[in-house]
C-alpha atoms as one frame of an Amber mdcrd trajectory, in Angstrom:
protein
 -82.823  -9.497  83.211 -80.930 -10.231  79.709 -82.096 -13.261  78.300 -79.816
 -16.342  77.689 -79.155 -15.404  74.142 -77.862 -11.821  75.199 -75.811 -13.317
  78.070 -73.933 -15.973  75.843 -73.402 -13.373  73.057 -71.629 -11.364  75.900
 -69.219 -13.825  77.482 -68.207 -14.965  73.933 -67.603 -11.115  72.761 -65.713
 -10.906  76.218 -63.165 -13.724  75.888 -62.759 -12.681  72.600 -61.343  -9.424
  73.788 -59.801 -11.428  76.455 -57.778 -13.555  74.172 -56.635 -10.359  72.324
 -55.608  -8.344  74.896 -53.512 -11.349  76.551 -51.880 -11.373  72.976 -50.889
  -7.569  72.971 -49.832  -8.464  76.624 -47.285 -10.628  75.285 -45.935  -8.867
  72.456 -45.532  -5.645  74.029 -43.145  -8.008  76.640 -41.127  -8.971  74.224
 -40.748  -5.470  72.367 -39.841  -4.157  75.863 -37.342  -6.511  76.144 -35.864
  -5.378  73.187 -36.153  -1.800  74.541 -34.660  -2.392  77.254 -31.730  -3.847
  75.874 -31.300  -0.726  73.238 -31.228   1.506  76.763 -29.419  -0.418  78.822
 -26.525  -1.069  75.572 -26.625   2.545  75.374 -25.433   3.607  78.248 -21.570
   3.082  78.347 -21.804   5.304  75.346 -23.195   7.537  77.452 -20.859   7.651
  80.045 -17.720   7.843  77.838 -19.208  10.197  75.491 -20.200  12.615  78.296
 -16.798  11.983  80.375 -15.001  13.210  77.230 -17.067  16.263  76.845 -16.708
  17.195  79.793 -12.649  17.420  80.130 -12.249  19.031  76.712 -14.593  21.533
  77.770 -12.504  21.536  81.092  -9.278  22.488  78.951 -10.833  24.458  76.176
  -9.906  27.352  77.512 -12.817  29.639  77.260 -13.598  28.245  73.664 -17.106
  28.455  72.134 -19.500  27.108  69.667 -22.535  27.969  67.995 -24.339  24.965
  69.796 -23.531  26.350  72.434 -24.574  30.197  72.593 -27.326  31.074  75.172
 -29.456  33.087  73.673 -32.890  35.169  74.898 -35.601  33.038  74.470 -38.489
  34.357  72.542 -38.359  31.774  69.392 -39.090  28.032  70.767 -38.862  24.751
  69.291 -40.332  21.958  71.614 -39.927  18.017  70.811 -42.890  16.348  71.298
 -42.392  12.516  71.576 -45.092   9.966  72.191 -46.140   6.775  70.794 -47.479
   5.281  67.539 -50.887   3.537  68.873 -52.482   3.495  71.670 -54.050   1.212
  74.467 -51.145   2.214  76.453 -53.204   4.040  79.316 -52.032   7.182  79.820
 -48.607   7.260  77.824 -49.909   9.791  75.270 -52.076  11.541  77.499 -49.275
  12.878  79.731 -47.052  13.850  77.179 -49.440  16.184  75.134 -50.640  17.437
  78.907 -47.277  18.053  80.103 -45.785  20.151  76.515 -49.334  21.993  77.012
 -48.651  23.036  81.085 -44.812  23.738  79.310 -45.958  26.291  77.020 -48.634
  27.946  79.249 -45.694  28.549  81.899 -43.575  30.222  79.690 -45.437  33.582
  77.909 -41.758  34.774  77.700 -41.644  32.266  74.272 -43.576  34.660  71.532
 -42.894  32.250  68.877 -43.385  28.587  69.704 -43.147  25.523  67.176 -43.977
  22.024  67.971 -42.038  18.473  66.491 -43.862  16.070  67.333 -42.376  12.314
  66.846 -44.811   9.396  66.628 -48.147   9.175  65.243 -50.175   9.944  68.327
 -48.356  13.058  68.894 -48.946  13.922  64.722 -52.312  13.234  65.155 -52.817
  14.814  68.406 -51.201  18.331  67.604 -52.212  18.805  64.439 -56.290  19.237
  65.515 -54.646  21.874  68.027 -53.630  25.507  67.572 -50.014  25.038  67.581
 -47.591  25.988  64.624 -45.623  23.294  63.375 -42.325  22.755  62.174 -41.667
  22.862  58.400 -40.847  18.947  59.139 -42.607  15.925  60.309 -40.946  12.412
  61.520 -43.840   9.592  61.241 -41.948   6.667  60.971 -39.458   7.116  63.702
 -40.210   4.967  66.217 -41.634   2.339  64.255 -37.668   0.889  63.498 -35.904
   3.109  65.936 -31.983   3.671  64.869 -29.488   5.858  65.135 -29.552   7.135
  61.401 -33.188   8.558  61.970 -32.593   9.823  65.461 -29.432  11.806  63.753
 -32.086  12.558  60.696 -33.984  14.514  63.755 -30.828  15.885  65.523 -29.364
  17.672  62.143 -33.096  19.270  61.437 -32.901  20.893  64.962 -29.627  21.673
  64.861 -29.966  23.708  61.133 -33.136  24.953  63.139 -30.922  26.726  66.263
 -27.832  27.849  63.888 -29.889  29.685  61.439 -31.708  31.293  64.274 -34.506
  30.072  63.359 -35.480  28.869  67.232 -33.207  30.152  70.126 -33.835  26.956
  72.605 -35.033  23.766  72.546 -36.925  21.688  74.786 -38.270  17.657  74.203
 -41.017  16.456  76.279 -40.289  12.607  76.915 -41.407   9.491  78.662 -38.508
   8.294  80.409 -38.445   4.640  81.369 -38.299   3.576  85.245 -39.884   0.094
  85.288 -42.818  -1.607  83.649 -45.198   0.227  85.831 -43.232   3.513  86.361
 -42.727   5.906  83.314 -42.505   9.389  84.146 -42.526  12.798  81.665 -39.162
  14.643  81.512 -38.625  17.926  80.100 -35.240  18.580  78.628 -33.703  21.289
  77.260 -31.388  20.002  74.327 -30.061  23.471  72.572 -28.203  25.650  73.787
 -25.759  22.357  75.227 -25.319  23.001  78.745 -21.869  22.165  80.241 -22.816
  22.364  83.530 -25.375  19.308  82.249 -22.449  17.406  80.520 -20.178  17.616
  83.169 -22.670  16.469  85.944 -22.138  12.557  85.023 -19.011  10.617  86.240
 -16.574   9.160  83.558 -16.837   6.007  82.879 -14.789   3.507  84.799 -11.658
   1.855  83.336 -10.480  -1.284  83.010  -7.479  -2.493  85.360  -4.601  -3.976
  83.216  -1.361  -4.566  84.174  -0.178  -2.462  81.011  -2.350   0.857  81.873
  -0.582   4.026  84.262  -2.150   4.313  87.273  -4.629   6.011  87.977  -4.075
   9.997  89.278  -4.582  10.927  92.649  -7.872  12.365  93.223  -8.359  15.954
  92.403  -5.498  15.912  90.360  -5.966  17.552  87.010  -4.748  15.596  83.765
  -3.434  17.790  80.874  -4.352  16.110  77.139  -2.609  16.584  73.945  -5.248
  16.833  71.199  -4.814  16.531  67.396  -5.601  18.373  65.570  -6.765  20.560
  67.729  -8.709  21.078  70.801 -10.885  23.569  68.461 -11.512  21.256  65.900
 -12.113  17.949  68.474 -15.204  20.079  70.320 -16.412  20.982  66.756 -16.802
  17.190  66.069 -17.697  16.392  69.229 -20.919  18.532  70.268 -22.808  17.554
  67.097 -22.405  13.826  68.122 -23.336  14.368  72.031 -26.925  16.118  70.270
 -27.389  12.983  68.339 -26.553  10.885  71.053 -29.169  12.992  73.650 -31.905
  12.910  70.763 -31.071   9.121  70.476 -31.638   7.915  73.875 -34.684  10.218
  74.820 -36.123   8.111  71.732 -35.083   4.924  73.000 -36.384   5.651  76.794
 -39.728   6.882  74.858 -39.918   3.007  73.090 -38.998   1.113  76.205 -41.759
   3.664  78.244 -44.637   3.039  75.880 -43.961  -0.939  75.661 -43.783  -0.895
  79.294 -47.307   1.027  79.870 -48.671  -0.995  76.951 -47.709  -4.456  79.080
 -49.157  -2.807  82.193 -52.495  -1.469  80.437 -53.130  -4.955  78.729 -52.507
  -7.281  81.719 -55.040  -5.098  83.948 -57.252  -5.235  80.659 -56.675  -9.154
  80.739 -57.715  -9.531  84.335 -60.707  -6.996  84.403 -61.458  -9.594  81.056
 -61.337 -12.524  83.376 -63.330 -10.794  86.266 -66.453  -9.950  83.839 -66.002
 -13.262  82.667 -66.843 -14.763  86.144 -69.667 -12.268  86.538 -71.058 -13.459
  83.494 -70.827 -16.496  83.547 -72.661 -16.411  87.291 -75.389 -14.257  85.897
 -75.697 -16.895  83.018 -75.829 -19.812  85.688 -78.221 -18.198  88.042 -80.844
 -17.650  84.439 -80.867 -20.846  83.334 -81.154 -22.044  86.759 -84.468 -19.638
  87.157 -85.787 -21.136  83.534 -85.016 -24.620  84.240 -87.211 -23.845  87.666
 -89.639 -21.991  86.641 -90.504 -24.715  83.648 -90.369 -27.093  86.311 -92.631
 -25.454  88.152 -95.226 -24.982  85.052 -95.204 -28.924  84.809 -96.307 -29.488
  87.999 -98.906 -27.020  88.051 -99.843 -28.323  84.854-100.283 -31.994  86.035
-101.954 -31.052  89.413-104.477 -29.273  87.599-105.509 -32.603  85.481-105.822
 -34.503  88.329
């Protein structure tokens, strides 16, 4: 049995850790918070933004862009987003092993690249026998904004229009709850408009001055300035920056989320050694303060 000294050196060493993981615990709740609101403010955007992709590319008439060409698949540029530290269980863990099952299931792609965003997923890839691309984004999620998730959008887009990849994919926590984030795999380039058309406009706001609305099923024609041409040339270039954007943003809220949930079980486990210890520590003493009792007796029987 440890003595006394070992026992107290333990419990102190163990609320210690106790104290700093309850800390973490609370900051990581009200980063989330933050998170969440970036999301959650982000997604009227994303409904209006996608609603108006969808009906110019409904009355474009067979018009295409370079963004989006299909083409054969053989050059590969994957997106590999995870977080900047750890002690969030296993955030990182499942993003590295879900790019790695990605790659394996695909021996089509001859030439695969990895961008990984966040320090982890630097750190991670880089001991690994992946090719990377020419550039890196460390400091991304540390301040997350729109200016460095277009910074990131613009690289990949140069990437696909010189030809330099043919697709590309970004492996992502998505954020569910606090205790729920799950790894989604998304293809970003070529732009899909079978993806873009799957989500619902946005609803309107009733006023007494606005048209009413169109029967269902009816078809609305638009007149567009300058030209219908010119308005999807503008407009698929923001939708990528917008897509790159929010799988960010779901990546932030994910990892505060799982840090929350790794630190409070941390906390309790803390607490639950604590109680062990501090039992252990009882019981000892308890067995020293006997057993010296016991050598005083024994003592003063023999003089007698």
């Amino acid at each position: 049995m440890a003595s006394l000294i070992d026992i107290r050196r333990r419990l102190r060493s163990v609320k210690s850790t106790q104290q700093i993981t309850r800390a973490m615990k609370m900051v990581a709740a009200a980063k989330l918070r933050r998170a969440q609101e970036r999301v959650v403010g982000a997604r009227p955007y994303a409904k209006l933004i996608t609603s108006m992709l969808a009906s110019v590319q409904e009355h474009s008439r067979g018009l295409t862009h370079p963004l989006l060409e299909v083409h054969e698949e053989t050059k590969v540029l994957v997106i590999v987003v995870a977080g900047d530290r750890g002690l969030c269980g296993a955030f990182n863990t499942n993003v590295h092993r879900a790019t790695a099952h990605l790659v394996s299931q695909h021996p089509e792609w001859k030439e695969v690249r990895l961008l990984p965003i966040g320090k982890k997923a630097i750190e991670y890839w880089k001991r690994r026998p992946y090719p990377m691309a020419e550039k890196s984004f460390p400091d991304v999620l540390a301040n997350l904004s729109f200016l460095k998730a277009r910074e990131v959008a613009s690289f990949v887009a140069e990437e696909f229009l010189s030809g330099r990849v043919e697709a590309v994919y970004v492996v992502v926590n998505v954020f569910r709850s606090v205790i729920s984030q799950v790894v989604h795999i998304q293809k970003l380039l070529p732009l899909s408009p079978e993806v873009s058309a799957e989500a619902k406009p946005a609803a309107a706001v009733k006023t007494g001055s606005e048209p009413p609305a169109p029967a269902k099923g009816a078809s609305v024609e638009y007149l567009y300035e300058p030209d219908i041409a010119s308005i999807l040339a503008w407009l698929l270039p923001r939708y990528l920056e917008f897509m790159v954007y929010r799988a960010l943003a779901e990546s932030v809220a994910a990892e505060m989320g799982a840090r929350m949930t790794a630190m409070d079980a941390a906390t309790k486990n803390a607490g639950e050694m604590i109680d062990r210890l501090t039992l252990t520590y009882n019981r000892a003493r308890q067995a020293r303060i006997t057993k010296e009792l016991i050598e005083i007796v024994s003592g003063a029987a023999a003089l007698e």
